[in-house]
C-alpha positions as CSV (number, residue, x, y, z in Angstrom):
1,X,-62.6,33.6,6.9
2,X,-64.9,32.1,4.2
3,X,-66.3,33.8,1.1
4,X,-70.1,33.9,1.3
5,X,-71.9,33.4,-2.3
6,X,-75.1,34.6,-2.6
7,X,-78.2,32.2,-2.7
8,X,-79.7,33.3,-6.1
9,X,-76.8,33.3,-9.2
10,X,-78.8,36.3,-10.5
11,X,-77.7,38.8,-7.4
12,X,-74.3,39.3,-8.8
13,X,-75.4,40.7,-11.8
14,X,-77.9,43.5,-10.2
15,X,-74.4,44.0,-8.0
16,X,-72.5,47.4,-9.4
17,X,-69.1,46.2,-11.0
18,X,-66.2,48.1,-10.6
19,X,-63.9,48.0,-14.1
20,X,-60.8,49.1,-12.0
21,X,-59.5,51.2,-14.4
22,X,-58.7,54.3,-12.1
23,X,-56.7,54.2,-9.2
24,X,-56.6,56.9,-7.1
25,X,-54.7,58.1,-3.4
26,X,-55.7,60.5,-0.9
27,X,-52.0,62.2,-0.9
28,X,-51.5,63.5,-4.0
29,X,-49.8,61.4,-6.4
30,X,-46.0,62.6,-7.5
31,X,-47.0,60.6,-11.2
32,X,-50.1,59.6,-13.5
33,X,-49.2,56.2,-14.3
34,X,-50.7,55.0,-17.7
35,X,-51.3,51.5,-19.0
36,X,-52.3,49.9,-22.3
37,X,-51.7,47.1,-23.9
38,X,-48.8,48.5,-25.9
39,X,-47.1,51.2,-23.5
40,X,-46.5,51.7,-19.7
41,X,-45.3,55.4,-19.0
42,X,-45.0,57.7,-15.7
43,X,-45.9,61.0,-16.2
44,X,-45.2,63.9,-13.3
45,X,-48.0,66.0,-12.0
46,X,-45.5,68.8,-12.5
47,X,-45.4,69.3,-15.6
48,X,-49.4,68.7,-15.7
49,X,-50.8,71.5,-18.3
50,X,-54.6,71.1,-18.5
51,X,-57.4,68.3,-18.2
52,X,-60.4,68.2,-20.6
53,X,-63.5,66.5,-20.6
54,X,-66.0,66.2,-23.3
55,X,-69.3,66.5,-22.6
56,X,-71.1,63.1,-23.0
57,X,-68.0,62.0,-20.5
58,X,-66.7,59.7,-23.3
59,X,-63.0,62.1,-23.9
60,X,-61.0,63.4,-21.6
61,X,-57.5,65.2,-23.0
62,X,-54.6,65.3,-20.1
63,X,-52.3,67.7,-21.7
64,X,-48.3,67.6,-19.9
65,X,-45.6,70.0,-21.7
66,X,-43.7,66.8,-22.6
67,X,-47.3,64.5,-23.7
68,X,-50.8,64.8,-24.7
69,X,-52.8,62.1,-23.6
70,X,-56.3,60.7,-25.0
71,X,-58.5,58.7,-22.8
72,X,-61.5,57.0,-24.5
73,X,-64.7,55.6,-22.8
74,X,-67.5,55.9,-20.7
75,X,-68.9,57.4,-17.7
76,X,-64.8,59.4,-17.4
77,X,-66.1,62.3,-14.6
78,X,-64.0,60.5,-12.1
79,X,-61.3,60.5,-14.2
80,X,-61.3,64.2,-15.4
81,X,-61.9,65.0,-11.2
82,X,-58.6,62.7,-10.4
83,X,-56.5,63.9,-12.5
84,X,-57.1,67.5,-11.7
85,X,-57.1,67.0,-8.2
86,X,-53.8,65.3,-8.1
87,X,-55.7,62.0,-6.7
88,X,-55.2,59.6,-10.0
89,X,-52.3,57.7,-9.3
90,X,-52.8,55.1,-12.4
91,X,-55.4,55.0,-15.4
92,X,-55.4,51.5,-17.1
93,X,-57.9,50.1,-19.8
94,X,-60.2,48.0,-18.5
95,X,-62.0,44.4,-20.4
96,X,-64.5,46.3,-22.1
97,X,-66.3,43.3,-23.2
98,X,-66.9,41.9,-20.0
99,X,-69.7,44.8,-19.5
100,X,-72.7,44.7,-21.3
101,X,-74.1,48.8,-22.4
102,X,-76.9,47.7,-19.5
103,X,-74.6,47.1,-16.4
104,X,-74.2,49.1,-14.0
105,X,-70.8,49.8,-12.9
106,X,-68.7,52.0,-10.6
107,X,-66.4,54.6,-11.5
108,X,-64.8,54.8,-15.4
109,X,-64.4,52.4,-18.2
110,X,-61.3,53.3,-20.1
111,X,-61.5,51.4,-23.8
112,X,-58.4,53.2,-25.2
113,X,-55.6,55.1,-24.1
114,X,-53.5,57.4,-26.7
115,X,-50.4,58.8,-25.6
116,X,-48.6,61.2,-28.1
117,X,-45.3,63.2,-27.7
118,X,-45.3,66.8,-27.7
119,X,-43.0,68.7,-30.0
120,X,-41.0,71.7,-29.0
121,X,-44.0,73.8,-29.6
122,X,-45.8,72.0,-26.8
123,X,-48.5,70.5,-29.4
124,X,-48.6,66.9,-30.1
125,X,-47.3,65.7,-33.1
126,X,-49.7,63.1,-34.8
């Protein structure tokens, strides 16, 4: 099977791009995987305490008893619905630079990923 390329060069870039930075499964997922350049950690849905997002969809907090986590972004709605829907299985950050603010682009675009330990009183420590 051969790859078809489109006729004009400027067709790819009126295509949607897709910055792969959530992954998601029909069953729910047993973990929330996270990925950044400096940490790789599973998380368990169990212990899964709340999911904020901010308004302008640019923050989303997952709060776990053990974690707090800090997504940063745009367009994160699909995230905040994954997460508490059991779906997400992994949220990675994705080549921000590679989109332009004009692009159009499927699903979220995850620029940083903050993962902080909780202490014993369930708040992370910072």
């Amino acid at each position: 099977m051969s790859l078809l390329k489109p006729r004009h060069p400027d067709v790819e870039s009126l295509q949607s791009l897709d910055p792969g930075c959530l992954e998601t499964q029909a069953v729910p997922a047993v973990c929330l995987r996270l990925q950044s350049p400096r940490q790789r950690l599973a998380l368990p849905y169990a212990l899964l305490l709340c999911a904020e997002l901010s308004e302008d969809e640019t923050g989303c907090v997952i709060t776990f008893a053990t974690h707090e986590v800090s997504v940063r972004g745009r367009h994160l709605m699909g995230i905040y619905l994954a997460v508490s829907q059991g779906q997400a299985a992994q949220i990675s950050i994705g080549d921000s630079a590679s989109f332009a603010e004009g692009d159009k682009y499927i699903g979220p675009l995850v620029a940083e990923i903050r993962i902080e330990p909780a202490d014993e009183s369930g708040r992370a420590r910072r």
